[in-house]
C-alpha positions in Angstrom: 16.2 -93.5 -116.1 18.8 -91.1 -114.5 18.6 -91.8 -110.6 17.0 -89.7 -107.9 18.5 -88.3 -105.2 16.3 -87.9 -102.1 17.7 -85.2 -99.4 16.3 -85.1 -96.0 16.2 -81.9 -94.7 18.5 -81.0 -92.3 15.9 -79.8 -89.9 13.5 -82.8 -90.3 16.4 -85.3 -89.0 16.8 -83.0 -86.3 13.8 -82.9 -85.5 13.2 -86.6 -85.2 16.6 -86.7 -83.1 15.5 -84.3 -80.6 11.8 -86.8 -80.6 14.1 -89.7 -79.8 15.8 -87.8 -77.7 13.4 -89.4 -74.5 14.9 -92.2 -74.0 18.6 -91.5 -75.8 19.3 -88.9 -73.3 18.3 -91.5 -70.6 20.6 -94.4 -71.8 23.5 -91.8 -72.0 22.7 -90.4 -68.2 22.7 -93.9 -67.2 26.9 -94.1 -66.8 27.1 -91.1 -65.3 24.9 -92.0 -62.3 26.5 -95.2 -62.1 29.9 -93.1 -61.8 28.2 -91.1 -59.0 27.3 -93.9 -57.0 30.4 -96.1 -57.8 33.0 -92.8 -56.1 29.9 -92.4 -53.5 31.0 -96.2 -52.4 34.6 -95.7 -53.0 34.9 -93.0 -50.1 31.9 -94.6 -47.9 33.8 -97.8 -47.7 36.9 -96.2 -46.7 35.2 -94.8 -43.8 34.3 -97.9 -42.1 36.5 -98.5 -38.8 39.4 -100.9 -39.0 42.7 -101.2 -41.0 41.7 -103.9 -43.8 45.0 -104.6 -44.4 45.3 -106.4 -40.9 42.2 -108.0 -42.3 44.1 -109.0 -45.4 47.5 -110.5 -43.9 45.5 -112.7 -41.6 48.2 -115.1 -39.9 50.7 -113.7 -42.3 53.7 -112.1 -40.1 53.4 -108.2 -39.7 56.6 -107.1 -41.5 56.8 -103.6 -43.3 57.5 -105.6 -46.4 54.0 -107.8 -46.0 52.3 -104.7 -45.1 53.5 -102.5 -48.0 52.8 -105.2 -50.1 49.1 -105.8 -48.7 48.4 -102.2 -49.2 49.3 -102.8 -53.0 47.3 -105.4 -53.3 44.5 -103.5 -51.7 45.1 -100.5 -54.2 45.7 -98.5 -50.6 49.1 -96.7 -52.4 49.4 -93.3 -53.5 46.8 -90.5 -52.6 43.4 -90.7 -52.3 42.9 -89.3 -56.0 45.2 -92.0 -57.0 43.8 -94.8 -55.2 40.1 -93.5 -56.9 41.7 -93.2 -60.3 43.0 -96.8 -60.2 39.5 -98.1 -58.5 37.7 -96.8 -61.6 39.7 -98.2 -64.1 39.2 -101.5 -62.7 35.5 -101.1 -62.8 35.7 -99.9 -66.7 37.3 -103.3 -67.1 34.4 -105.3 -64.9 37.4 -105.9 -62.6 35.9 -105.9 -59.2 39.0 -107.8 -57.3 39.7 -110.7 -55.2 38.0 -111.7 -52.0 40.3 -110.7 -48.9 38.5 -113.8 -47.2 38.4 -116.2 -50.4 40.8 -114.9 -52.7 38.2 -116.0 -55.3 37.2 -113.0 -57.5 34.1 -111.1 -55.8 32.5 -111.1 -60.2 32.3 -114.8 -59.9 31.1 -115.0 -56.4 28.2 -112.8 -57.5 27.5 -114.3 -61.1 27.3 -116.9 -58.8 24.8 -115.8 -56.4 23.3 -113.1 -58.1 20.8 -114.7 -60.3 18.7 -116.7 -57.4 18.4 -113.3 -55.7 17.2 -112.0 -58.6 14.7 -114.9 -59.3 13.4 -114.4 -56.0 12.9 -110.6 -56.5 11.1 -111.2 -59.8 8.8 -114.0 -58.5 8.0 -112.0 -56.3 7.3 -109.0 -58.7 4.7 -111.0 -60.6 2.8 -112.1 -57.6 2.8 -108.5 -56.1 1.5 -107.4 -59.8 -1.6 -110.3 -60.0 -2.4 -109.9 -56.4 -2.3 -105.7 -56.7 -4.7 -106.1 -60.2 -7.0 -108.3 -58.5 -7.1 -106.8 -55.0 -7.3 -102.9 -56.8 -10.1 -103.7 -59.2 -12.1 -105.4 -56.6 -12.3 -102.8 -54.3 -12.5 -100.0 -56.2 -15.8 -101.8 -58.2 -17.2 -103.2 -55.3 -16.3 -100.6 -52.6 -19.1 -102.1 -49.9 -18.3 -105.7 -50.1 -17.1 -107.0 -46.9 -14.7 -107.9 -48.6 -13.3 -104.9 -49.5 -13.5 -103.4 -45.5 -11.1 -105.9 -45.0 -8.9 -105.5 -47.8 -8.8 -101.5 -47.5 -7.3 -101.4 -44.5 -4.3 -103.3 -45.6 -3.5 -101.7 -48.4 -3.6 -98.5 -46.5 -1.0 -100.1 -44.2 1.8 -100.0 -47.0 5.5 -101.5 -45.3 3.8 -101.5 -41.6 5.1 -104.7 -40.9 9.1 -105.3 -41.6 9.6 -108.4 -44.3 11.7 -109.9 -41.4 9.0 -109.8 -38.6 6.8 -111.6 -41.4 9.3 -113.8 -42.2 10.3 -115.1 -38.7 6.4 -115.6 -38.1 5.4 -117.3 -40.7 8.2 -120.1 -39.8 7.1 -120.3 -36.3 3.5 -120.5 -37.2 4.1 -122.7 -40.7 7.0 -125.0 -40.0 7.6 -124.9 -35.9 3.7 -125.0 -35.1 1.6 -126.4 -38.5 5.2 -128.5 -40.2 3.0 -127.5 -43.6 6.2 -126.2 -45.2 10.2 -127.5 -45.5 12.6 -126.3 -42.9 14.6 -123.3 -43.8 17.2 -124.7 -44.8 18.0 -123.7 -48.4 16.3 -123.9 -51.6 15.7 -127.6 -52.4 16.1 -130.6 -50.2 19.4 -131.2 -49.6 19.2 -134.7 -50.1 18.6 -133.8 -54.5 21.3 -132.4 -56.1 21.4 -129.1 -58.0 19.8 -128.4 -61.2 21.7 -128.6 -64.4 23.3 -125.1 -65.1 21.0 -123.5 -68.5 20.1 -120.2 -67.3 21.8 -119.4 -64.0 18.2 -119.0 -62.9 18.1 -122.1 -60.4 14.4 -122.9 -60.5 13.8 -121.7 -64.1 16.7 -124.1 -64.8 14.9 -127.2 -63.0 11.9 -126.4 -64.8 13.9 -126.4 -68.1 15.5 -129.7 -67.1 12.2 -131.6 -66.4 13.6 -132.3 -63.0 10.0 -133.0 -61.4 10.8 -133.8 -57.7 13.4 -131.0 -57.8 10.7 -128.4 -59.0 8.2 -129.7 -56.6 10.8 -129.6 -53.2 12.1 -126.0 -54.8 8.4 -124.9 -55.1 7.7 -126.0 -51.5 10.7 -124.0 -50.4 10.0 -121.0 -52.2 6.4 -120.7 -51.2 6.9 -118.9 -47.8 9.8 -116.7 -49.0 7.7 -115.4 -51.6 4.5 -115.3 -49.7 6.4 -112.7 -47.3 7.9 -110.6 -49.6 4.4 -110.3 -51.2 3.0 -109.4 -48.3 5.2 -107.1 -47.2 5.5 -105.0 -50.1 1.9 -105.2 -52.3 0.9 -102.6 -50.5 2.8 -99.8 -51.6 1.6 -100.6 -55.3 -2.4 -101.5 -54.2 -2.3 -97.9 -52.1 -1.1 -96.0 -55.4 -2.7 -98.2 -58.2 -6.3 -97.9 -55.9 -6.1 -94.1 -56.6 -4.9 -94.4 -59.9 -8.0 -95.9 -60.9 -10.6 -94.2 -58.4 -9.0 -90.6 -60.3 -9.4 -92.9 -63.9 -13.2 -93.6 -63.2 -14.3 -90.4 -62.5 -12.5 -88.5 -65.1 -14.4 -87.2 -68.7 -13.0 -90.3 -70.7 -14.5 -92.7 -68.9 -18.0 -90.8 -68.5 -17.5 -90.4 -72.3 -17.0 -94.0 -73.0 -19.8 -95.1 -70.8 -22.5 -92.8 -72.6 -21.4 -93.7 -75.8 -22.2 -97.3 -75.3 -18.5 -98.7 -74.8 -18.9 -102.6 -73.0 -18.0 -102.8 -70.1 -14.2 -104.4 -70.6 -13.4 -101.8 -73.2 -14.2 -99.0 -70.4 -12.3 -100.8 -68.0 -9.3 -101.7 -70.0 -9.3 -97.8 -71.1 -9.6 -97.2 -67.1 -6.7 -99.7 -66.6 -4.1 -98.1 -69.4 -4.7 -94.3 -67.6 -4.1 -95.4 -64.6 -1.1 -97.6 -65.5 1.4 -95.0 -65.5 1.5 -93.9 -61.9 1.9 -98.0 -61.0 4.4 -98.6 -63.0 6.1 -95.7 -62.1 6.3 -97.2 -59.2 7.5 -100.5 -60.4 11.3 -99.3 -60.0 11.1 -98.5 -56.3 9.3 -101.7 -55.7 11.8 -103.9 -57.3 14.4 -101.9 -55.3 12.4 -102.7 -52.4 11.6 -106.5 -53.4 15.3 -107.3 -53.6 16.3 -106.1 -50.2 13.7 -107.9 -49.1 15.1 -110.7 -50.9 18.4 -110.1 -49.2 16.7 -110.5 -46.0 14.8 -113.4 -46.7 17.5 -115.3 -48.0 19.2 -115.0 -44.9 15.9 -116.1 -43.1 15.8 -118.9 -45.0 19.1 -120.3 -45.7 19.0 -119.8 -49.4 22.9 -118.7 -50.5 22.2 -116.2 -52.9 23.6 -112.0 -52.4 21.7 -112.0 -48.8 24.7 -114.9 -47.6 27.0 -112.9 -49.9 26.2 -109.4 -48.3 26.3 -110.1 -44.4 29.3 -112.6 -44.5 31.0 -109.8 -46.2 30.3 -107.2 -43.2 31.1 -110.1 -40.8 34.3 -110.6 -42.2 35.4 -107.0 -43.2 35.9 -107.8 -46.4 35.4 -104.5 -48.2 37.2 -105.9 -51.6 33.6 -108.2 -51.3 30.8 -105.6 -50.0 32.1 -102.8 -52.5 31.2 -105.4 -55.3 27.9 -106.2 -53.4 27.0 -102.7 -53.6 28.2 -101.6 -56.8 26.4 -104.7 -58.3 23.0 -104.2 -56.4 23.0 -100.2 -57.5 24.1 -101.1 -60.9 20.9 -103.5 -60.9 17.9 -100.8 -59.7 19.8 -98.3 -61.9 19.0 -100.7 -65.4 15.5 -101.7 -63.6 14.5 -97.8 -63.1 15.6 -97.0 -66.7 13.6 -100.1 -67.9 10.9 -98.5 -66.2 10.8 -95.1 -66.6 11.1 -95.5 -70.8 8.3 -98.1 -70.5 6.2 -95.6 -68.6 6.7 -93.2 -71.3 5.8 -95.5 -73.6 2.2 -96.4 -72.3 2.1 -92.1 -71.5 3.9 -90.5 -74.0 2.6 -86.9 -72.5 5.5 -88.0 -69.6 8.1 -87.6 -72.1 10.0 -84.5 -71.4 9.7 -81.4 -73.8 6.7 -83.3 -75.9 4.1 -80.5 -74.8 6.4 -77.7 -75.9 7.1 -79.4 -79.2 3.6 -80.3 -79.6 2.4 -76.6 -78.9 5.1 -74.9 -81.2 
């Protein structure tokens, strides 16, 4: 049987390019932003008072020769075209440099760090999520409950309170006044001794390793941390999700569903998916928002994660250090705003760019 050749047509795979082209074109974009932001901190730093080479030498005698050769170290030679050329070639090559303080290569120190910060962040994700589900349905089903009075108010008053004013009251009132929670000291009694390394996540890792009385002093340690940063920053998602589904209930779909006979969890799991959208939209600035918070809290709370990283780094002027700090952090809410914007698209596909015109031609 002779064999068949099957051509696509030219225009049908260009077609189903230009359909992928949603989240392609996004992925692509990504680099480029990162590039803007990385020459954004390249001059910004630069700007800060002080000569960091002084910062460098330390005790080391001032001689023309050490200070010629701290400005090479520093990549301070040549113009400032030169100096930004050679700055982004490092980064192409993950090469962030050397501690000024430390000498210890500022990559490590944040593989290092960054994960804990990160763990924080996410817990805290997750509660903001379950508390903002429960809170939102509740009042929008049961808008007279006494309940919901109380509750309303709150959510209308989205980042009223600083994390850090929480923060410093909930250890006077919970350790200085009740003693119901650990000192602030860190993330597990010091007295235990880390978990094994599996994940770089440290209390995902002493879950993993079965490590009860580490998981139990880690979890009591947490608790607050996470109880502020939920606290603090719920809000902005209850205020938005709250309309979302006030708009969802009253629109034609739902009145349809209701008069057609629909039970009662299909009509509000169809209320839930249109009103998803414009909360997860919002996902991406929260978790921007959650990690600062993080940042703060750590320092709160004696936990050594990018929060230590970050202010020792300003306290030390070591630029080498915070440039990492913030290329790292804006490299992070870049990938987490990507993640979020093609998964919005993906419960919405009307939110994809040029879908309507395609649709309509």
């Amino acid at each position: 049987m002779p064999a068949v050749n099957v051509r696509v047509p030219a225009r049908g795979v260009w077609s189903a390019a230009r359909r992928q082209r949603w989240w392609v074109t996004r992925i692509l974009v990504l680099p480029l932003h990162m590039l803007a932001y990385a020459v954004a901190v390249f001059f910004l730093i630069r700007l800060i008072p002080g000569d960091p080479v002084t910062t460098l030498m330390g005790s080391q005698p001032v001689t023309p020769e050490n200070m010629a050769a701290a400005r090479e170290a520093l990549g301070l030679t040549g113009s400032p075209i030169d100096q930004l050329g050679r700055f982004l070639g490092h980064l192409v090559r993950l090469d962030f440099g050397s501690s000024m303080i430390t000498g210890v290569p500022v990559l490590d120190d944040i593989g290092q760090r960054l994960p804990q910060t990160v763990e924080i962040a996410m817990i805290a994700m997750a509660g903001s999520v379950l508390l903002t589900l429960v809170v939102s349905f509740f009042v929008v089903l049961k808008p007279d409950h006494v309940v919901s009075r109380i509750l309303l108010p709150y959510t209308r008053a989205a980042g009223a309170v600083p994390d850090f004013v929480l923060g410093v009251a909930g250890i006077f009132v919970f350790y200085a006044t009740l003693r119901i929670v650990p000192a602030p000291l860190g993330l597990y009694d010091p007295l235990l001794d880390a978990p094994d390394k599996i994940t770089s996540f440290p209390f995902l890792d002493a879950v993993l390793s079965g490590n009860g009385e580490l998981v139990s002093s880690m979890a009591g340690h947490l608790l607050l941390p996470e109880i502020v940063l939920v606290v603090s920053y719920s809000p902005l998602l209850m205020k938005l999700f709250i309309r979302a589904l006030e708009d969802a209930i009253d629109a034609p779909a739902t009145r349809f569903r209701i008069a057609s006979g629909a039970s009662r969890r299909a009509v509000l799991l169809s209320v839930a998916r249109r009103a998803a959208p414009a909360a997860v939209a919002m996902f991406g600035t929260l978790f921007g928002y959650l990690l600062g918070g993080a940042v703060v809290v750590e320092q709160l709370f004696g936990m050594p994660g990018m929060g230590q990283y970050g202010v020792n780094a300003v306290n030390t002027s070591d630029l080498v250090a915070l440039q990492g700090f913030l290329l790292v952090v804006a490299a992070l809410s870049l990938v987490v705003f990507l993640l979020v914007d093609i998964a919005n698209m993906l419960i919405d596909p009307r939110r994809r760019p040029g879908l309507a015109k395609e649709d309509g031609s």
